[in-house]
N, CA, C and O atoms as a GROMACS GRO file, in nm:
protein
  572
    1UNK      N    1  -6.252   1.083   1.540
    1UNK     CA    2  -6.149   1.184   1.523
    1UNK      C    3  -6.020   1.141   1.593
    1UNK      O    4  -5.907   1.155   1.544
    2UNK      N    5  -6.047   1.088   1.711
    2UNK     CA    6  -5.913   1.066   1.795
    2UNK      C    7  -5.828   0.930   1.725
    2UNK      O    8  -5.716   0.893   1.761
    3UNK      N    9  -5.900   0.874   1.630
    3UNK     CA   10  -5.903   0.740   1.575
    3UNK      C   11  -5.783   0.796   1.440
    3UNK      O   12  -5.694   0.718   1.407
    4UNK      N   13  -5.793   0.901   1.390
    4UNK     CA   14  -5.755   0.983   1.288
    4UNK      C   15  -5.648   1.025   1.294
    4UNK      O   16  -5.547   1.020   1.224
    5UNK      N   17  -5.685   1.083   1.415
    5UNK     CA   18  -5.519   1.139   1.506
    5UNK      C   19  -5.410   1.014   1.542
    5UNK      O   20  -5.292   1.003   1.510
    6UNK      N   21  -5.476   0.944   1.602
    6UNK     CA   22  -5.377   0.820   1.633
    6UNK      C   23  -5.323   0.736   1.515
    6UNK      O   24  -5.228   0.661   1.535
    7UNK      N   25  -5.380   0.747   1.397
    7UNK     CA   26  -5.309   0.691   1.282
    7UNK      C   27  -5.250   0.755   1.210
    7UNK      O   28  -5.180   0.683   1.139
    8UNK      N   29  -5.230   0.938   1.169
    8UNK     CA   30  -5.182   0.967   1.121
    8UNK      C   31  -5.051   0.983   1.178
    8UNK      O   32  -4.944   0.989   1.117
    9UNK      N   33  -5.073   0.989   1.308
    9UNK     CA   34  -4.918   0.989   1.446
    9UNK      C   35  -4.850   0.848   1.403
    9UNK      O   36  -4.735   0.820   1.370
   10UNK      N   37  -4.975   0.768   1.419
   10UNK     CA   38  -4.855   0.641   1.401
   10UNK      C   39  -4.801   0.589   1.252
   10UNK      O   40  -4.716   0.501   1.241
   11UNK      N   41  -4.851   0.643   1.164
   11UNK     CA   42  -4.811   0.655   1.021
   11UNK      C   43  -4.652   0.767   1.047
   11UNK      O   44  -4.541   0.718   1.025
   12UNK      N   45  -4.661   0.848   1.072
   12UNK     CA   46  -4.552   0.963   1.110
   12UNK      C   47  -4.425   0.880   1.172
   12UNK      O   48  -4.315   0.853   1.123
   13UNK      N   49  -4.472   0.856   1.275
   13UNK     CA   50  -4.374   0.720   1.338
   13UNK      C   51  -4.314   0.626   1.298
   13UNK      O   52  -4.204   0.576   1.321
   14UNK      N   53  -4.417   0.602   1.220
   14UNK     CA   54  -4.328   0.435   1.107
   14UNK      C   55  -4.243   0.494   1.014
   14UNK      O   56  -4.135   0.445   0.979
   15UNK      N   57  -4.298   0.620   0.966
   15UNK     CA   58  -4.174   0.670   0.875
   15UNK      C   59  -4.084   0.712   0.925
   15UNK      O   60  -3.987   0.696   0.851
   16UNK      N   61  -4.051   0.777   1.048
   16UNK     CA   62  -3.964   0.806   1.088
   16UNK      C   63  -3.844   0.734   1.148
   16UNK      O   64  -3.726   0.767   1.155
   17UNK      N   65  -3.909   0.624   1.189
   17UNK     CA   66  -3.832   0.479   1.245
   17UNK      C   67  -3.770   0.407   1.122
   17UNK      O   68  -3.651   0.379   1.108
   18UNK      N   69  -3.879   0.380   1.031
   18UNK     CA   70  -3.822   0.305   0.921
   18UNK      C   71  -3.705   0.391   0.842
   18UNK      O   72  -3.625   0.324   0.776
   19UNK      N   73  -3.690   0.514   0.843
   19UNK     CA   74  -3.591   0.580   0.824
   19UNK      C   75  -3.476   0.575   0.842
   19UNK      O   76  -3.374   0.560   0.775
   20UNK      N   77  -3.512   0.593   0.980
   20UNK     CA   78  -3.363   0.532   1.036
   20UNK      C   79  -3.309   0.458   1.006
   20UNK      O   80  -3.193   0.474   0.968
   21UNK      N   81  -3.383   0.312   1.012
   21UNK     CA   82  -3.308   0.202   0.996
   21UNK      C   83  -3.298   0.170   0.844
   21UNK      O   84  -3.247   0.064   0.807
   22UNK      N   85  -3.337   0.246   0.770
   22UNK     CA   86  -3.300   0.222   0.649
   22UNK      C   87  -3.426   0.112   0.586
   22UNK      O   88  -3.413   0.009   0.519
   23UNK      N   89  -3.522   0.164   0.626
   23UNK     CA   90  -3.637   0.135   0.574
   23UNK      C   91  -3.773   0.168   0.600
   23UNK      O   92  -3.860   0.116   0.668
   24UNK      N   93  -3.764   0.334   0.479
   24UNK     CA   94  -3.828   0.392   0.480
   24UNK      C   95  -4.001   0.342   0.446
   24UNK      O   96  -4.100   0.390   0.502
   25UNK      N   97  -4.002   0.268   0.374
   25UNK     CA   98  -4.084   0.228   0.287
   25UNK      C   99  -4.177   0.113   0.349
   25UNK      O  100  -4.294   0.088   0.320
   26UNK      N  101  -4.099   0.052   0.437
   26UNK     CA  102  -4.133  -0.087   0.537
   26UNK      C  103  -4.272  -0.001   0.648
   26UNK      O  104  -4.384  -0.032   0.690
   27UNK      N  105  -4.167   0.136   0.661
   27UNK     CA  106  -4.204   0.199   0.777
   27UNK      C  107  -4.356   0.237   0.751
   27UNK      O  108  -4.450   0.265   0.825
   28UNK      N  109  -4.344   0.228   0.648
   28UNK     CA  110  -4.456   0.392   0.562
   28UNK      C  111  -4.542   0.262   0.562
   28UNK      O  112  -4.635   0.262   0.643
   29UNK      N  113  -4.528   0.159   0.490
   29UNK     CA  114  -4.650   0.031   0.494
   29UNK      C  115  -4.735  -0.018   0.573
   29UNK      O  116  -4.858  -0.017   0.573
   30UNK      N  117  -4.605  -0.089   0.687
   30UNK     CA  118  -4.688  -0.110   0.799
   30UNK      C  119  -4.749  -0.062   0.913
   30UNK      O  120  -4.792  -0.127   1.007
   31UNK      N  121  -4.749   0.093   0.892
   31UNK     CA  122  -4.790   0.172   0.986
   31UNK      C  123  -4.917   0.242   0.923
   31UNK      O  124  -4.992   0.306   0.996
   32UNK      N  125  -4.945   0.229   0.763
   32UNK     CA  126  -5.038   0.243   0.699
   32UNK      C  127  -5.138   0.128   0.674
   32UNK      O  128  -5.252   0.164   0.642
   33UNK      N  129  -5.118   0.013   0.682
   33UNK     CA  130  -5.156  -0.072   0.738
   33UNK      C  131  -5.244  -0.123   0.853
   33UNK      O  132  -5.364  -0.149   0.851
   34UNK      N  133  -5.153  -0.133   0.954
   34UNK     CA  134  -5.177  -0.193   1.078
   34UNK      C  135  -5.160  -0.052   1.203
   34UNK      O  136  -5.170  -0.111   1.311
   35UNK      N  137  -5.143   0.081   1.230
   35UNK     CA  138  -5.158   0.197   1.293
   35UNK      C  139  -5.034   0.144   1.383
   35UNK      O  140  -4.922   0.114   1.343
   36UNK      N  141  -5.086   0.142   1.521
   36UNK     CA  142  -5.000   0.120   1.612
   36UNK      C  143  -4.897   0.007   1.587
   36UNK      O  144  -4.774   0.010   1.583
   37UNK      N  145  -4.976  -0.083   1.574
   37UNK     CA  146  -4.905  -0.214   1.557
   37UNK      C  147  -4.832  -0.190   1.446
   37UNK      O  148  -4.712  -0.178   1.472
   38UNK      N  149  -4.855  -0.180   1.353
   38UNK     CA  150  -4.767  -0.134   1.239
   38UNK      C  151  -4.615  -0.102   1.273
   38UNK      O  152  -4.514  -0.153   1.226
   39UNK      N  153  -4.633   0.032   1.398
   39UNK     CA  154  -4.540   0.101   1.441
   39UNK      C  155  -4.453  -0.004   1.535
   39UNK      O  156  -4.332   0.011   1.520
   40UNK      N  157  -4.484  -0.088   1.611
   40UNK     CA  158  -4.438  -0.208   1.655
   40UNK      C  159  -4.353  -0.312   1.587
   40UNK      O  160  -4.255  -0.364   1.641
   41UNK      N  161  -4.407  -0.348   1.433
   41UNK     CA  162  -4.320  -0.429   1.321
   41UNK      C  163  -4.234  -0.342   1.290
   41UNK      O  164  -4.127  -0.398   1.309
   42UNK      N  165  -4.215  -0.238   1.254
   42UNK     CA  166  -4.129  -0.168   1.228
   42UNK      C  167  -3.999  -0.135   1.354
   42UNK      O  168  -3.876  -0.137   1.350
   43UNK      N  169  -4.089  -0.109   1.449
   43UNK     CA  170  -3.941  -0.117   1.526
   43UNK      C  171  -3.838  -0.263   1.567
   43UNK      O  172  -3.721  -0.276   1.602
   44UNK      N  173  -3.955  -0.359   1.539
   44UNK     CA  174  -3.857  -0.476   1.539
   44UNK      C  175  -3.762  -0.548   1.411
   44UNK      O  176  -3.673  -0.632   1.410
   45UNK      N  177  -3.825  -0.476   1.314
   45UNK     CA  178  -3.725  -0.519   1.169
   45UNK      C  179  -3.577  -0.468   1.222
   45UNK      O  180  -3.542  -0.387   1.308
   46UNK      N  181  -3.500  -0.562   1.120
   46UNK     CA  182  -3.347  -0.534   1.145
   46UNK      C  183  -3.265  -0.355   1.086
   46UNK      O  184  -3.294  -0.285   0.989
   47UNK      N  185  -3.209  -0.344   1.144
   47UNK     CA  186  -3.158  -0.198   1.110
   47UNK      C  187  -3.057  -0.238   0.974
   47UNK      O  188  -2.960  -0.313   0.982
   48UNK      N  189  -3.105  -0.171   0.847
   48UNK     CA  190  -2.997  -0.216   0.720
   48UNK      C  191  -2.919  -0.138   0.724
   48UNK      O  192  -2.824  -0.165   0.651
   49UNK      N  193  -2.907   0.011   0.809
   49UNK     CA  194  -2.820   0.104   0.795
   49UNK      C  195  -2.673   0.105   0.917
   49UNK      O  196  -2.577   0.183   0.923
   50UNK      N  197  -2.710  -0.017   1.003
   50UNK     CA  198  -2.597  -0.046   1.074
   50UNK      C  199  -2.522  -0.184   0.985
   50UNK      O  200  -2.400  -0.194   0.976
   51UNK      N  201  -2.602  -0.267   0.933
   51UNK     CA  202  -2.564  -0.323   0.854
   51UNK      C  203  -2.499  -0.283   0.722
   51UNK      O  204  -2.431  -0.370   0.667
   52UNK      N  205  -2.510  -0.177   0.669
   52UNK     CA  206  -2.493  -0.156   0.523
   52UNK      C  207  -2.328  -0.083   0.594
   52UNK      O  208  -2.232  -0.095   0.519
   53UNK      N  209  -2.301  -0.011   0.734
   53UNK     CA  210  -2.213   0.031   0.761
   53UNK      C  211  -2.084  -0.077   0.819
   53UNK      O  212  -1.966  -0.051   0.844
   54UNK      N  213  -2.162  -0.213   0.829
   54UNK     CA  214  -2.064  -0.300   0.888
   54UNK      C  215  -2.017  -0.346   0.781
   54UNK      O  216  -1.894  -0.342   0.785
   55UNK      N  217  -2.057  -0.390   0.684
   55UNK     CA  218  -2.047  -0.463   0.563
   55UNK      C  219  -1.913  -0.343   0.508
   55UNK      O  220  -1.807  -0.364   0.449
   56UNK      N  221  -1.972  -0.221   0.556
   56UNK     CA  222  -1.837  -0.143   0.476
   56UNK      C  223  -1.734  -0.136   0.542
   56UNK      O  224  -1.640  -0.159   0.466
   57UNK      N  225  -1.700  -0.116   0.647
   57UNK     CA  226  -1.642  -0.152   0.739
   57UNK      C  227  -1.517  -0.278   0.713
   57UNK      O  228  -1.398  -0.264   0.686
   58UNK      N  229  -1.594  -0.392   0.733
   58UNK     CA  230  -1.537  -0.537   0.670
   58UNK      C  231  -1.474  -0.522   0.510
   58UNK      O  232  -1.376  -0.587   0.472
   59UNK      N  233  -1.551  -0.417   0.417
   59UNK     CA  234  -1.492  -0.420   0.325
   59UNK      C  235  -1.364  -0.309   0.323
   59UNK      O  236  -1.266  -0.339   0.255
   60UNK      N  237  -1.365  -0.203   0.385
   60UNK     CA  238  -1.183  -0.169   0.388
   60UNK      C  239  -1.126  -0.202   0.501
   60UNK      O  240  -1.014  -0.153   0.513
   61UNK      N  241  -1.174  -0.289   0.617
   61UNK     CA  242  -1.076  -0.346   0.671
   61UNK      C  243  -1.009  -0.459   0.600
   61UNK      O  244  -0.919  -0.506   0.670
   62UNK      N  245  -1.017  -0.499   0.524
   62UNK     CA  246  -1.017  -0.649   0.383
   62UNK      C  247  -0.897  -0.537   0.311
   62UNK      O  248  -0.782  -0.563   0.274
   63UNK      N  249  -0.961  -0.425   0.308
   63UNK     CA  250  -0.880  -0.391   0.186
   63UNK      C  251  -0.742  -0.335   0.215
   63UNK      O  252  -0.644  -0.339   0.140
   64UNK      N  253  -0.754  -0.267   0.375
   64UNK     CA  254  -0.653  -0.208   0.446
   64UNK      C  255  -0.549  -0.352   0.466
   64UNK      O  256  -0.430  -0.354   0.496
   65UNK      N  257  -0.632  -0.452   0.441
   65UNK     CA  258  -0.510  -0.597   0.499
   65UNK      C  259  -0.435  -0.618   0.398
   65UNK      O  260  -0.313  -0.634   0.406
   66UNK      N  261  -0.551  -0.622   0.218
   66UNK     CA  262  -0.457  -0.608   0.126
   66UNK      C  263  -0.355  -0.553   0.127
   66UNK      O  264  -0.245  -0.607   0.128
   67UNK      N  265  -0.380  -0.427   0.128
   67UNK     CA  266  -0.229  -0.337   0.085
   67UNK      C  267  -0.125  -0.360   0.142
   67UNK      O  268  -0.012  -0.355   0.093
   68UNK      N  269  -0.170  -0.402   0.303
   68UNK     CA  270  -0.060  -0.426   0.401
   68UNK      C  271  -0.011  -0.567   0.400
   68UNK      O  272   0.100  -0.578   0.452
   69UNK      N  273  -0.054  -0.656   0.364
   69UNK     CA  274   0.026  -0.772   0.266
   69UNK      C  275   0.074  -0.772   0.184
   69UNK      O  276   0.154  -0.865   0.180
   70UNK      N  277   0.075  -0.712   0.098
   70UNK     CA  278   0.123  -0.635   0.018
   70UNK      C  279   0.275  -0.570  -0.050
   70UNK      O  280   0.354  -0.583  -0.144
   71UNK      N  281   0.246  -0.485   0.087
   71UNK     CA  282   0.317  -0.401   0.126
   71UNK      C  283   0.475  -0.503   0.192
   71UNK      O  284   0.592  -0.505   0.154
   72UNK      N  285   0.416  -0.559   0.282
   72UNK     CA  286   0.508  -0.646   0.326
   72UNK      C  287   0.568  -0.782   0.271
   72UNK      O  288   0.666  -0.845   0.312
   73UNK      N  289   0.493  -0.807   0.183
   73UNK     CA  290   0.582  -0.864   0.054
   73UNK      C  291   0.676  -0.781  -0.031
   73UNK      O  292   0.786  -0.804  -0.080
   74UNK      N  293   0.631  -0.723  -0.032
   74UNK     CA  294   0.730  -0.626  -0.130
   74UNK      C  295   0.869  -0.565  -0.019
   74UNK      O  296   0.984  -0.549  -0.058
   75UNK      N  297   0.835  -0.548   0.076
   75UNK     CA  298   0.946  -0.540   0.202
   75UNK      C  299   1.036  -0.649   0.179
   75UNK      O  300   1.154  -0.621   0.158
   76UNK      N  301   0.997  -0.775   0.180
   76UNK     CA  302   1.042  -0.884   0.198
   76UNK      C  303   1.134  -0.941   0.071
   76UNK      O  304   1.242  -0.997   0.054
   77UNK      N  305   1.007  -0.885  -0.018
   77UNK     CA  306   1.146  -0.936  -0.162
   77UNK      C  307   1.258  -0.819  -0.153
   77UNK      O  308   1.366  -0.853  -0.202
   78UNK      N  309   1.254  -0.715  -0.112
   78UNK     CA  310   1.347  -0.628  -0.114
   78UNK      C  311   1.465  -0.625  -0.020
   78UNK      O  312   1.576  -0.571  -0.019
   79UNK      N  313   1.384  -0.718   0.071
   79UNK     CA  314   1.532  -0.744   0.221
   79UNK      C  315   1.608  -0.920   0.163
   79UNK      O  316   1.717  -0.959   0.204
   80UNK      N  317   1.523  -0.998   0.070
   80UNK     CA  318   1.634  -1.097   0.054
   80UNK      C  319   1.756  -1.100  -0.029
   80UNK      O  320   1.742  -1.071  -0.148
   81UNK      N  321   1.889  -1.135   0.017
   81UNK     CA  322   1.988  -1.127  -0.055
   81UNK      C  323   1.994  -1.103  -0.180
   81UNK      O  324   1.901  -1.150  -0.246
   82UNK      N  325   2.050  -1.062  -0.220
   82UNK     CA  326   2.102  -1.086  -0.378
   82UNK      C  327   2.139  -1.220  -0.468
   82UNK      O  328   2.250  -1.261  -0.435
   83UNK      N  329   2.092  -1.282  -0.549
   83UNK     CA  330   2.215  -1.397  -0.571
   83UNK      C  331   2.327  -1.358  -0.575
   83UNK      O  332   2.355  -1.240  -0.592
   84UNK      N  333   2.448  -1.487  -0.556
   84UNK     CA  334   2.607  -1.530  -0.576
   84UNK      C  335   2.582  -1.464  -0.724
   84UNK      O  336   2.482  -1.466  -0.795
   85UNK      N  337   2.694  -1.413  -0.739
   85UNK     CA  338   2.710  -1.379  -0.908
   85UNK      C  339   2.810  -1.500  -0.968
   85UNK      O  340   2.911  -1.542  -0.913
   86UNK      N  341   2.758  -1.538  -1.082
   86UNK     CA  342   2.782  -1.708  -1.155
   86UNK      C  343   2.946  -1.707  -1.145
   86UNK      O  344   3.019  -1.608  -1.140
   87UNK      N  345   2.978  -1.832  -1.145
   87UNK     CA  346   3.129  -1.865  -1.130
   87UNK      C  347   3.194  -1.822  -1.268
   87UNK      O  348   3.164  -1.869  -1.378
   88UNK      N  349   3.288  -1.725  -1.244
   88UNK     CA  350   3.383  -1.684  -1.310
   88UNK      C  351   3.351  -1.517  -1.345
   88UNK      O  352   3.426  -1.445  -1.411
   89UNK      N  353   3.220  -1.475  -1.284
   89UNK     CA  354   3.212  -1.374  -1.259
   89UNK      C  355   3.322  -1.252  -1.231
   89UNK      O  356   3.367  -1.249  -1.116
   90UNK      N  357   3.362  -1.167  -1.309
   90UNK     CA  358   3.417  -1.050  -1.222
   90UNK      C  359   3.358  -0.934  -1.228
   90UNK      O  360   3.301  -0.923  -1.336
   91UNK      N  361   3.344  -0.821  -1.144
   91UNK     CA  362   3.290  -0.714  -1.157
   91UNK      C  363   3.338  -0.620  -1.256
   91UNK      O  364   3.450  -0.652  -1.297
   92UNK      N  365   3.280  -0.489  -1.319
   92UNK     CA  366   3.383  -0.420  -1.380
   92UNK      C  367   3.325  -0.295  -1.312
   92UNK      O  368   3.222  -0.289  -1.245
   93UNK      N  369   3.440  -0.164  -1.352
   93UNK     CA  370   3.412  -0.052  -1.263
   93UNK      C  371   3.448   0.016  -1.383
   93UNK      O  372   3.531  -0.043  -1.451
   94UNK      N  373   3.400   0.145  -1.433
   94UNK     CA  374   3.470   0.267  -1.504
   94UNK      C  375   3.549   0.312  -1.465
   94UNK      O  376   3.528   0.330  -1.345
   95UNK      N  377   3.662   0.357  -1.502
   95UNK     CA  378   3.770   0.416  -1.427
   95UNK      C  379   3.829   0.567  -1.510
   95UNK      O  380   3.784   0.580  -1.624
   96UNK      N  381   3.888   0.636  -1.479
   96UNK     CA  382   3.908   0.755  -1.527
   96UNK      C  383   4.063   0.790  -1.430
   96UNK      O  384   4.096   0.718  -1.336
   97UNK      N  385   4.119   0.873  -1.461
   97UNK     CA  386   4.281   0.889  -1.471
   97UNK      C  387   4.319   1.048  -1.546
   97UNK      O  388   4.293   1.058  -1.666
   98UNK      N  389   4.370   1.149  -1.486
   98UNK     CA  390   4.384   1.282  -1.571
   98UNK      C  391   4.240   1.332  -1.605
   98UNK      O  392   4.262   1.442  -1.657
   99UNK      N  393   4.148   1.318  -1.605
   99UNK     CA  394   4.029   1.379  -1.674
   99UNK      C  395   3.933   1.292  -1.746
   99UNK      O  396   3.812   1.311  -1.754
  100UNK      N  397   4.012   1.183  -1.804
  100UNK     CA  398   3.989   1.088  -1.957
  100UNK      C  399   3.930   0.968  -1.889
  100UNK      O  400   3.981   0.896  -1.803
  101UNK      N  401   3.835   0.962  -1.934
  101UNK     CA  402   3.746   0.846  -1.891
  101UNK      C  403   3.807   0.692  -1.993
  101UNK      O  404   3.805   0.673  -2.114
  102UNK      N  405   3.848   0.618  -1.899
  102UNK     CA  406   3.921   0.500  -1.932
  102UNK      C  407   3.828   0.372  -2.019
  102UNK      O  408   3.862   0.289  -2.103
  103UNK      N  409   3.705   0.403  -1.955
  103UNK     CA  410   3.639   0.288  -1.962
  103UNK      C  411   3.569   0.215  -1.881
  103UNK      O  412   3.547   0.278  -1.777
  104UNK      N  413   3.506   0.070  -1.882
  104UNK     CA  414   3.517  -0.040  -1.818
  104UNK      C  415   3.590  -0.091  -1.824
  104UNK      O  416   3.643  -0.085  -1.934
  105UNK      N  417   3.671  -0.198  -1.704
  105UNK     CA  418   3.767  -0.269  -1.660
  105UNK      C  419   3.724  -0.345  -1.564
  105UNK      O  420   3.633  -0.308  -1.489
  106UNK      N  421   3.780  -0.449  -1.554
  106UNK     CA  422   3.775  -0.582  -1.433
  106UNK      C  423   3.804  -0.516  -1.320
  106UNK      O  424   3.886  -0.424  -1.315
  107UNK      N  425   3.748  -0.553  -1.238
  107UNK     CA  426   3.874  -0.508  -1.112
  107UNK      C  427   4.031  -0.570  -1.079
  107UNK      O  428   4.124  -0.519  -1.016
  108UNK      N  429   4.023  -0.678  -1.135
  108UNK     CA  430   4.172  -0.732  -1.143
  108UNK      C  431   4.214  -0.633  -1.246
  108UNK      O  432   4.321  -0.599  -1.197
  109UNK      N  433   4.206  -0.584  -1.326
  109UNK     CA  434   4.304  -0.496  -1.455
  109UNK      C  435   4.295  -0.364  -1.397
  109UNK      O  436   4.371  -0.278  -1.442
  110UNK      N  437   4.220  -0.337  -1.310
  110UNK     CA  438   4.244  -0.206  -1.205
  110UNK      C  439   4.352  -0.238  -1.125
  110UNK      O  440   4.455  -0.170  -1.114
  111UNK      N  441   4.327  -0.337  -1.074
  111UNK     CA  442   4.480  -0.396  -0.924
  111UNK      C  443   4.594  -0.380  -0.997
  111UNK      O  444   4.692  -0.329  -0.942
  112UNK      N  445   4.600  -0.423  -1.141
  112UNK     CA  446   4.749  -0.436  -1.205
  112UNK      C  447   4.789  -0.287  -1.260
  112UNK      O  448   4.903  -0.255  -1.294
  113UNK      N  449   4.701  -0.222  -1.262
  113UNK     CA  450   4.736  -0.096  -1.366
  113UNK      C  451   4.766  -0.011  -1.195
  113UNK      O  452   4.851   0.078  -1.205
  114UNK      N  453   4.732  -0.022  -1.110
  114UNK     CA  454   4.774   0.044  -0.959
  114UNK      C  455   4.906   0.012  -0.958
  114UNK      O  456   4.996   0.095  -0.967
  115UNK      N  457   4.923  -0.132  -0.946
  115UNK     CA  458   5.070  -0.194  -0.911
  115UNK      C  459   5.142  -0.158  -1.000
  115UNK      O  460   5.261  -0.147  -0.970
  116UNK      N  461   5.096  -0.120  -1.163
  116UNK     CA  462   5.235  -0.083  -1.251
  116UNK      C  463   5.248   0.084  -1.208
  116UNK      O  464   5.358   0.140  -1.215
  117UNK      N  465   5.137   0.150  -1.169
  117UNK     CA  466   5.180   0.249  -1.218
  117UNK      C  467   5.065   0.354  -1.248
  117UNK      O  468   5.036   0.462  -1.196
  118UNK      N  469   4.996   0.262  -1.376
  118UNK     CA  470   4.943   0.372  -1.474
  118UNK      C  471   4.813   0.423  -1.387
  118UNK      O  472   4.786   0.539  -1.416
  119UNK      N  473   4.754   0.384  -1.319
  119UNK     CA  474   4.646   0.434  -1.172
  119UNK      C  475   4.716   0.444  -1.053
  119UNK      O  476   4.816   0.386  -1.012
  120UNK      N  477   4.620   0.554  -0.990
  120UNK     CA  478   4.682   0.541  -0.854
  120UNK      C  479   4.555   0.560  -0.760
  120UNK      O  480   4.456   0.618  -0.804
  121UNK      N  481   4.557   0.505  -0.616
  121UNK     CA  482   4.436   0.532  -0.574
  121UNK      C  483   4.345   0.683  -0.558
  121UNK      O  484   4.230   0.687  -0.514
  122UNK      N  485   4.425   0.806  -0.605
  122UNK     CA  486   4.366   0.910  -0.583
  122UNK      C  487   4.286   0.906  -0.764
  122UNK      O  488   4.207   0.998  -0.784
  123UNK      N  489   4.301   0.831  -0.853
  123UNK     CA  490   4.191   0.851  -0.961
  123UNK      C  491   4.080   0.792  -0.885
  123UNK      O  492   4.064   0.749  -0.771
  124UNK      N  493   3.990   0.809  -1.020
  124UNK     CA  494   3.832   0.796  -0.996
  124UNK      C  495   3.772   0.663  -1.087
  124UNK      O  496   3.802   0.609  -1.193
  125UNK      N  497   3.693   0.650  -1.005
  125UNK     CA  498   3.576   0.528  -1.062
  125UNK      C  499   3.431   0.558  -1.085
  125UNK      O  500   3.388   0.659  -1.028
  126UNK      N  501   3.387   0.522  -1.122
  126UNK     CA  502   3.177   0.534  -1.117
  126UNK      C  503   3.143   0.468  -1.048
  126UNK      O  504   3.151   0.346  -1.062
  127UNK      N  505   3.080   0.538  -0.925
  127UNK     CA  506   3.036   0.409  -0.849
  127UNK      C  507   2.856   0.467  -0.878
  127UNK      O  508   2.813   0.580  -0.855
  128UNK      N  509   2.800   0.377  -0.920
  128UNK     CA  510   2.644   0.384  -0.986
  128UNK      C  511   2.560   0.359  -0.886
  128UNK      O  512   2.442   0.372  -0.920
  129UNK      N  513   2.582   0.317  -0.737
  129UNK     CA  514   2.492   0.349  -0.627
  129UNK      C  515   2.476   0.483  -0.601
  129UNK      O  516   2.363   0.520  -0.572
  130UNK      N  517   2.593   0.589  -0.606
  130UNK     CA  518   2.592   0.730  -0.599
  130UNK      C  519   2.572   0.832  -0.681
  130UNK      O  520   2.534   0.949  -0.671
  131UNK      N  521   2.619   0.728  -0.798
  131UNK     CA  522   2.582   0.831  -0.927
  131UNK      C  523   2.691   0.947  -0.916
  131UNK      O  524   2.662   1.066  -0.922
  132UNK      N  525   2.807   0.902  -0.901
  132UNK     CA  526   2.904   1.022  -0.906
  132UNK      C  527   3.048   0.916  -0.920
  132UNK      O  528   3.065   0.796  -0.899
  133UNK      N  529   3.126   1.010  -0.961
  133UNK     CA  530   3.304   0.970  -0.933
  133UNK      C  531   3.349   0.925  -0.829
  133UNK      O  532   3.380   1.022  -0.760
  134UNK      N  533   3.368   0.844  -0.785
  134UNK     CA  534   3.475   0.837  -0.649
  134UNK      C  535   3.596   0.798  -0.635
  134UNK      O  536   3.611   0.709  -0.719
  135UNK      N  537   3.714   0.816  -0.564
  135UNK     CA  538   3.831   0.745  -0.544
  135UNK      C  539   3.874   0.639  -0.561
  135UNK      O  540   3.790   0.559  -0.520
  136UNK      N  541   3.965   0.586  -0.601
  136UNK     CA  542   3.938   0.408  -0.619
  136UNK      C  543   4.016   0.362  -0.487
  136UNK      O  544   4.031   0.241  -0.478
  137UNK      N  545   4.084   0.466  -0.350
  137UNK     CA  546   4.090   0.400  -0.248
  137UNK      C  547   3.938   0.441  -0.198
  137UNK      O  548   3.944   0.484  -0.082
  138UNK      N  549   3.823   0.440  -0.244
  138UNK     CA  550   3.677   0.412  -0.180
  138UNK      C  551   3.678   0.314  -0.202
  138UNK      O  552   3.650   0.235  -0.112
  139UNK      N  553   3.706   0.271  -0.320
  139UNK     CA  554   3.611   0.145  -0.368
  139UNK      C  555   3.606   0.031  -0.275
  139UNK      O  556   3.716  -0.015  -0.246
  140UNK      N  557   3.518  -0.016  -0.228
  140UNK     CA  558   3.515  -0.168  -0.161
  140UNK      C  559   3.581  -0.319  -0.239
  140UNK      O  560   3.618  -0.411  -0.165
  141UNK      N  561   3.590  -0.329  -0.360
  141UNK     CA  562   3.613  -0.404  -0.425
  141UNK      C  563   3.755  -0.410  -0.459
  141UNK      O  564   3.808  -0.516  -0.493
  142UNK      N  565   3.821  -0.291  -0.449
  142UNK     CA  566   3.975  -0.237  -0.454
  142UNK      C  567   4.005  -0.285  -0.345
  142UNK      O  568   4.127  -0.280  -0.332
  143UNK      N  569   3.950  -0.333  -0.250
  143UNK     CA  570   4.086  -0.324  -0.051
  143UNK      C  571   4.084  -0.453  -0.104
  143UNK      O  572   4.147  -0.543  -0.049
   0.00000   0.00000   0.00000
């Protein structure tokens, strides 16, 4: 009887151990098996459930590095210069005068239409970083 008792305890045991560690089934065997000893192999098998948590672990720390390489590439293409704009390049600006939207124009055919006359720095330009009208004494390209 006491023989009965001590194996169904140590059957109880192996499952409960092998549980833990993520091996239920190991537990349930060798404690059905071998009684005590059973319960002994089982506590020395490797734990898969600290393992199955490291492995995850490693896998979004991997993934947290992705993004953040990533991430900082995309920083990086965004902080390098602009190219030189090609030789003979000039900019053009919309310009407007009375109400009436002028157009596009060079900025040199802005400088000359100031100096004759027909603009003055209180008209307006598009400036398309702001998305609105501005002064053409704002403009940076005007000083």
């Amino acid at each position: 009887m006491e023989f009965l008792l001590i194996f169904i305890v140590s059957v109880v045991i192996g499952c409960l151990i092998g549980s833990a560690k993520g091996r239920f089934a190991s537990g349930l065997i060798w404690s059905v098996l071998l009684g005590p000893l059973g319960v002994l192999i089982v506590l020395c098998l490797p734990n898969l459930t600290k393992q199955k948590e490291e492995e995850e672990r490693k896998k979004q720390f991997a993934l947290q590095l992705q993004i953040q390489q990533a991430q900082l590439q995309t920083l990086n293409q965004m902080q390098r210069p602009a190219p030189p704009p090609p030789p003979g390049y000039e900019p053009k600006l919309r310009a407007a005068s009375n109400g009436q939207d002028l157009g596009e124009m060079t900025v040199t055919a802005i400088k000359l239409m100031i100096k004759s006359g027909k603009l003055s720095h209180q008209d307006y330009y598009f400036d398309a970083g702001a998305n609105d009208w501005m002064q053409l004494e704002c403009c940076p390209d005007l000083i």
